[in-house]
Gaussian input, Z-matrix of N, CA and C with variables (Angstrom, degrees):
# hf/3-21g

backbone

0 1
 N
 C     1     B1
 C     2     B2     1     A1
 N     3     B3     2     A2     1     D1
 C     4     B4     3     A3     2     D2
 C     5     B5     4     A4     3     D3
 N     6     B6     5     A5     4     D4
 C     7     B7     6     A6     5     D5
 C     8     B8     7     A7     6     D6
 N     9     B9     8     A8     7     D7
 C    10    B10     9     A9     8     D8
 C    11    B11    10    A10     9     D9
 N    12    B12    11    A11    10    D10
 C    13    B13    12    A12    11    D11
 C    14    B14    13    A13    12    D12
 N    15    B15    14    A14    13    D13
 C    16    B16    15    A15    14    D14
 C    17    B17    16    A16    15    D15
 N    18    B18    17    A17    16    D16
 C    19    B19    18    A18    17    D17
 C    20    B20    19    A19    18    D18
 N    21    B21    20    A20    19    D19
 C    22    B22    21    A21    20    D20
 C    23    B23    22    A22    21    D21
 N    24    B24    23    A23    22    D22
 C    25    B25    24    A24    23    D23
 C    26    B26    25    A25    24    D24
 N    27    B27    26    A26    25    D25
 C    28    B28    27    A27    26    D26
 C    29    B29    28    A28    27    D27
 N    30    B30    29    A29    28    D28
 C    31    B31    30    A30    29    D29
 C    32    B32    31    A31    30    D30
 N    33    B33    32    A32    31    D31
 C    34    B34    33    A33    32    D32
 C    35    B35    34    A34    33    D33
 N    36    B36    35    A35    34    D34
 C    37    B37    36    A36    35    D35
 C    38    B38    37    A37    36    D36
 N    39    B39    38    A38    37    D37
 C    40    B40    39    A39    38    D38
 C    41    B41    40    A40    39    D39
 N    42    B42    41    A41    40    D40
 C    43    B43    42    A42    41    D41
 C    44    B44    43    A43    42    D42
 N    45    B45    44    A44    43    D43
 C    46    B46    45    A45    44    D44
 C    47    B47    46    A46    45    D45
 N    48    B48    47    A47    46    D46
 C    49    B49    48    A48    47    D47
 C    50    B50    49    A49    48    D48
 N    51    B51    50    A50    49    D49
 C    52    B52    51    A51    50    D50
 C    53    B53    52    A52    51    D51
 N    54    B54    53    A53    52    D52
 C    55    B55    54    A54    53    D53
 C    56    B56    55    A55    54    D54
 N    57    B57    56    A56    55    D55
 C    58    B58    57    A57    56    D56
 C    59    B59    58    A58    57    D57
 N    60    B60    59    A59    58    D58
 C    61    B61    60    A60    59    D59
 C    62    B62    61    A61    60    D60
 N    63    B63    62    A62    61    D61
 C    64    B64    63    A63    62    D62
 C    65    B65    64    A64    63    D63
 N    66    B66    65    A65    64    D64
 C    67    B67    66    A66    65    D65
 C    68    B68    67    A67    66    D66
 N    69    B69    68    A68    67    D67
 C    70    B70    69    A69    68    D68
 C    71    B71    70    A70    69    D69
 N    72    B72    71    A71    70    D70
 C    73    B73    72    A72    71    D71
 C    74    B74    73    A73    72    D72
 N    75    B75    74    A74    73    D73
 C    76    B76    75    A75    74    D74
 C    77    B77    76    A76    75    D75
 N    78    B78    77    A77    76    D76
 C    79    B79    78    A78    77    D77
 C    80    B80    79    A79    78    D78
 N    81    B81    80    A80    79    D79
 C    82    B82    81    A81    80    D80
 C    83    B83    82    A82    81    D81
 N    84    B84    83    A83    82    D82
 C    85    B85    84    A84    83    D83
 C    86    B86    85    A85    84    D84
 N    87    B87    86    A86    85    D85
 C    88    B88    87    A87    86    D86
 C    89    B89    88    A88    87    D87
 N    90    B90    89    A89    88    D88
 C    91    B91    90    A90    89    D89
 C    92    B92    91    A91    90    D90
 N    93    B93    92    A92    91    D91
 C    94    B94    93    A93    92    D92
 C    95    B95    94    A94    93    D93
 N    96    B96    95    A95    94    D94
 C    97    B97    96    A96    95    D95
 C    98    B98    97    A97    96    D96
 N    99    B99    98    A98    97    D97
 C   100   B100    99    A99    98    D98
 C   101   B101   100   A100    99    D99
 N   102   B102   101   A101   100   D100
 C   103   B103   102   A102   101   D101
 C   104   B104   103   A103   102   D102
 N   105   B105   104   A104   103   D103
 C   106   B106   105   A105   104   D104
 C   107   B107   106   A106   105   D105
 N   108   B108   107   A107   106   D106
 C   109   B109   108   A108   107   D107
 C   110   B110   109   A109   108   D108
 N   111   B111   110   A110   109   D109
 C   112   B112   111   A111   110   D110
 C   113   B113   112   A112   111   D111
 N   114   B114   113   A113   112   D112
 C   115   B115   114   A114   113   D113
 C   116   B116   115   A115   114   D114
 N   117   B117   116   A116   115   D115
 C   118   B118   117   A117   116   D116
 C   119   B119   118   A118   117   D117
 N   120   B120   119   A119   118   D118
 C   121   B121   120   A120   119   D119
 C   122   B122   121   A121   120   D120
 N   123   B123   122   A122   121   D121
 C   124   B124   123   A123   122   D122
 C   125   B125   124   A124   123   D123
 N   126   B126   125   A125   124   D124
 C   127   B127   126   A126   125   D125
 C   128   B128   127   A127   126   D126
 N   129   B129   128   A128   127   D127
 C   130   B130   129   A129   128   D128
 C   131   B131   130   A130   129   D129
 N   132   B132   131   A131   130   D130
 C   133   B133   132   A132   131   D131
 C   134   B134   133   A133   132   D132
 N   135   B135   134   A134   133   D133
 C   136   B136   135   A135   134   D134
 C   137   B137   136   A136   135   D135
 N   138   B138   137   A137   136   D136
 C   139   B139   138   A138   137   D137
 C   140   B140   139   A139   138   D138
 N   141   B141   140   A140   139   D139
 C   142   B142   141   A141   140   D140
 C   143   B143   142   A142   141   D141
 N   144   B144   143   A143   142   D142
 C   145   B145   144   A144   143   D143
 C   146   B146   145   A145   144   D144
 N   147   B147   146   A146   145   D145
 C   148   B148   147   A147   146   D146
 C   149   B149   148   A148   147   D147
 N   150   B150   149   A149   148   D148
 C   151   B151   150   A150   149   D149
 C   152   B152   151   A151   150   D150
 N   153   B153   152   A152   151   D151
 C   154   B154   153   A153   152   D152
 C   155   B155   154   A154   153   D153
 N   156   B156   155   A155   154   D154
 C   157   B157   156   A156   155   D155
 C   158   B158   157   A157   156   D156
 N   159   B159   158   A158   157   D157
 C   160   B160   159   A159   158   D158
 C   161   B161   160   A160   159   D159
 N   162   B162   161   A161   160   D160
 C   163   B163   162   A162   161   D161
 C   164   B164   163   A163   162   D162
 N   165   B165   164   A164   163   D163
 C   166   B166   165   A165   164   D164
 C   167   B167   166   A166   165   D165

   B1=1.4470
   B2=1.5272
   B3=0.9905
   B4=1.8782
   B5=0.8718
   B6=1.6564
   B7=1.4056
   B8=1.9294
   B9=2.0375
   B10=1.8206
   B11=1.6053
   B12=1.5993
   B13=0.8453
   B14=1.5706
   B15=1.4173
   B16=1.5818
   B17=1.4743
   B18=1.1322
   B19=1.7772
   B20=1.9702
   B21=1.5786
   B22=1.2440
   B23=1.5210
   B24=1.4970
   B25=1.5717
   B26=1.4864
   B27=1.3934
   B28=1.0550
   B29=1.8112
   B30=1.2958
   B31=1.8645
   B32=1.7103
   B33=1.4010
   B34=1.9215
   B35=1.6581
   B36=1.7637
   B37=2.1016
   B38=1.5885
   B39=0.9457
   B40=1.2983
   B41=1.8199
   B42=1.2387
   B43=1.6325
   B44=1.3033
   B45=1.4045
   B46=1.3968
   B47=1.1454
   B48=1.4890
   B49=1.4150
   B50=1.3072
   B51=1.1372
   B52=1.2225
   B53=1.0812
   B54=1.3299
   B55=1.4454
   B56=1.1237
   B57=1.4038
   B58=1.3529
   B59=1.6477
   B60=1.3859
   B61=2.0079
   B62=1.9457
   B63=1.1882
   B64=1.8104
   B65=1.1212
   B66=1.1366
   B67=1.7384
   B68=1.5038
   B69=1.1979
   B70=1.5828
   B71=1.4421
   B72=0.8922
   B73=1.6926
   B74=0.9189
   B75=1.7345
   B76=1.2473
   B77=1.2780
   B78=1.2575
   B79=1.9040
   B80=1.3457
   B81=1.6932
   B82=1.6683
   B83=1.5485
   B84=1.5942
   B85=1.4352
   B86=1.3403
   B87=1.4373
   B88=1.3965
   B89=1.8220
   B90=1.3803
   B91=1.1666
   B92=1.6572
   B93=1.8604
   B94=1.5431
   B95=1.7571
   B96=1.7169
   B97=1.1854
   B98=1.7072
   B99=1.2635
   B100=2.0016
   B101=1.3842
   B102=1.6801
   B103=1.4745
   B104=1.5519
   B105=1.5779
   B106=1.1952
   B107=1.6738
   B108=1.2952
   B109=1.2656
   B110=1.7205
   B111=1.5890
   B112=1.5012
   B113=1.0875
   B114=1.6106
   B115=1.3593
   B116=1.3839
   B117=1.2369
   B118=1.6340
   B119=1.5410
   B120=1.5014
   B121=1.1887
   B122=1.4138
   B123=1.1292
   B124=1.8184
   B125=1.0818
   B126=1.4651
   B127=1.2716
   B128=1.7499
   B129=1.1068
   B130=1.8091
   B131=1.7339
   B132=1.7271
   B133=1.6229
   B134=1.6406
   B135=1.4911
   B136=1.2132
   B137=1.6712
   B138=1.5966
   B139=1.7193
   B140=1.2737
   B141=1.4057
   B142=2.0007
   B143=1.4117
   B144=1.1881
   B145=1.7148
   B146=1.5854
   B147=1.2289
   B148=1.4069
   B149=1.6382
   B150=1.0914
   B151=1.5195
   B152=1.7553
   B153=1.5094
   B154=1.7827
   B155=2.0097
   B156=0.7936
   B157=1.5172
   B158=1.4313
   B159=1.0032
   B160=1.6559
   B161=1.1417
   B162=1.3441
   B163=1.5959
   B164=1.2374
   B165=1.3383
   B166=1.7408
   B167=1.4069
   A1=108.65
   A2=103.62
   A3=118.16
   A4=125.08
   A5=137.17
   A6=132.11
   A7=81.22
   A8=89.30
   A9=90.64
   A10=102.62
   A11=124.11
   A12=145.58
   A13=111.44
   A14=131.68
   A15=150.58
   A16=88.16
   A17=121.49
   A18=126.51
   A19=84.49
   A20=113.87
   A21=112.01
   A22=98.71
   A23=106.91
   A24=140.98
   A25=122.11
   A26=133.43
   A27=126.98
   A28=108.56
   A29=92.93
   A30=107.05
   A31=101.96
   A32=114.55
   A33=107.72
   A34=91.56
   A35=84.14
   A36=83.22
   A37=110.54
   A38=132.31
   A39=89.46
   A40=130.30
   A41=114.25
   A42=127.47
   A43=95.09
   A44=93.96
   A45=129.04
   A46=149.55
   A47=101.19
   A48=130.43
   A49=121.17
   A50=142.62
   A51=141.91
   A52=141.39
   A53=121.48
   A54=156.72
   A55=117.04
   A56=129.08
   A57=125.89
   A58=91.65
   A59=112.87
   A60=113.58
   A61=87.43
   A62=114.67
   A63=91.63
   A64=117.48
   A65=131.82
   A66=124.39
   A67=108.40
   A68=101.42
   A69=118.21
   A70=119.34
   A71=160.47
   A72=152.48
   A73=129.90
   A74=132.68
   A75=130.21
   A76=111.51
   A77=112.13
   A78=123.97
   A79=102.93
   A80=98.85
   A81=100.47
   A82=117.31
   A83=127.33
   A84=136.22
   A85=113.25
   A86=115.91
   A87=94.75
   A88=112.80
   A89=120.78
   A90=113.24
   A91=151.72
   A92=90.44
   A93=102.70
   A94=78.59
   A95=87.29
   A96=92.37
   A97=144.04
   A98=98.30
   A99=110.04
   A100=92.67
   A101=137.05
   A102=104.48
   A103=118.08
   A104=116.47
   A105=119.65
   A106=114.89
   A107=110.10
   A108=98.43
   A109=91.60
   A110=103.81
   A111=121.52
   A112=130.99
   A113=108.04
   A114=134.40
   A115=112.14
   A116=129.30
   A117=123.46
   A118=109.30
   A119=133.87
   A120=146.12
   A121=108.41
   A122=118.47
   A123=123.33
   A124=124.97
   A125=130.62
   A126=132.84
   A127=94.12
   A128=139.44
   A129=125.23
   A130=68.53
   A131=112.72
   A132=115.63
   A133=84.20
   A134=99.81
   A135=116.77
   A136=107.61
   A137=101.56
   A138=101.72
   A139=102.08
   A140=120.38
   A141=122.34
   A142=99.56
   A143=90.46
   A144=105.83
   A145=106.06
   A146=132.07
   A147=139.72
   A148=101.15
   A149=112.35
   A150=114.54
   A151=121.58
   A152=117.90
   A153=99.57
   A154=106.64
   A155=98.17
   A156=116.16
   A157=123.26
   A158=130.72
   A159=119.23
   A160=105.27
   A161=134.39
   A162=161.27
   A163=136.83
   A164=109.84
   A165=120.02
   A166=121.06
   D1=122.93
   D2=166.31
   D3=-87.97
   D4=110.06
   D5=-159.58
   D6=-125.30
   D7=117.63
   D8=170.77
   D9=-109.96
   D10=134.70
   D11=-164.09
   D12=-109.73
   D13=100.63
   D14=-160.61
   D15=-114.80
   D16=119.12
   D17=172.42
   D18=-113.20
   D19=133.34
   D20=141.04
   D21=-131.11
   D22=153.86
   D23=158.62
   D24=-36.26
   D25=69.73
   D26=-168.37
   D27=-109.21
   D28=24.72
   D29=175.17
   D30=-61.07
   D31=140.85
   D32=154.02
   D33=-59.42
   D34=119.57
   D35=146.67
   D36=-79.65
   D37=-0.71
   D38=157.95
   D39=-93.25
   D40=28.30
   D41=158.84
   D42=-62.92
   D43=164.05
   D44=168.33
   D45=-125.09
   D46=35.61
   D47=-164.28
   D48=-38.75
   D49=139.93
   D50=135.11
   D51=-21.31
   D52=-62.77
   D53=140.11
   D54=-68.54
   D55=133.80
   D56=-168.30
   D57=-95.96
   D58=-33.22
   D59=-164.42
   D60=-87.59
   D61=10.16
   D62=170.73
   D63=-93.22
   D64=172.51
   D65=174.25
   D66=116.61
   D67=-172.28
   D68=-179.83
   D69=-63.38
   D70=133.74
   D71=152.95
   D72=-134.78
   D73=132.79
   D74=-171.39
   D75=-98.15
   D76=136.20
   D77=-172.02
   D78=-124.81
   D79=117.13
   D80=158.36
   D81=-77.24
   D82=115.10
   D83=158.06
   D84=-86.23
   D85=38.79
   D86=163.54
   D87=-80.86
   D88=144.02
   D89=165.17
   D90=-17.88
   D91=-48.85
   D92=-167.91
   D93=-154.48
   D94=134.78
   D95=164.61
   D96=-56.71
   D97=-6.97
   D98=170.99
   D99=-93.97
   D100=-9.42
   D101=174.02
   D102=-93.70
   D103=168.80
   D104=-168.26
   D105=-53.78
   D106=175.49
   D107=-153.67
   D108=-100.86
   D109=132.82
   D110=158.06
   D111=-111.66
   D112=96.53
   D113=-166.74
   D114=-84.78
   D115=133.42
   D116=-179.87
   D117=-147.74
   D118=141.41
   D119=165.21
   D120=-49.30
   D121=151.64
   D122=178.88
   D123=-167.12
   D124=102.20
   D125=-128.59
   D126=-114.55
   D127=130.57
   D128=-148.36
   D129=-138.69
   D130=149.46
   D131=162.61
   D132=-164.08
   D133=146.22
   D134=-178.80
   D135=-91.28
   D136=148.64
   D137=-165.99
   D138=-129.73
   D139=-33.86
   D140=167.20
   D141=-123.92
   D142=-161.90
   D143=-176.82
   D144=-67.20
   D145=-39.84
   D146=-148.62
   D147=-142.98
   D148=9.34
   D149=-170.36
   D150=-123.59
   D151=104.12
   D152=-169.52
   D153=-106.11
   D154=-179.97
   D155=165.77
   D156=-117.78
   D157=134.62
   D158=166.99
   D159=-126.36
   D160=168.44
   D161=135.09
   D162=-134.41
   D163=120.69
   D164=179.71
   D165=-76.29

């Protein structure tokens, strides 16, 4: 199984993040790129220096 992973930027630009990769992001999980598109919320926050968390 091939799981392809599409992250786009669905942060307000007008935040002021810290981190440009923290925030909200939407990820397509569809399998294979010819299947329909599986879009999901993804919430990324930084926890150490080098270390993140996410949840969908």
């Amino acid at each position: 199984m091939l799981i392809s992973i599409i992250a786009q930027d669905s942060r307000n630009k007008a935040s002021e993040d810290i981190d440009p990769m923290m925030g909200n992001w939407k990820i397509d999980l569809r399998p294979t790129p010819e299947s329909d598109g599986y879009d999901q919320s993804f919430h990324m926050k930084m926890i150490g220096e080098y270390t993140f968390t996410g949840t969908f």
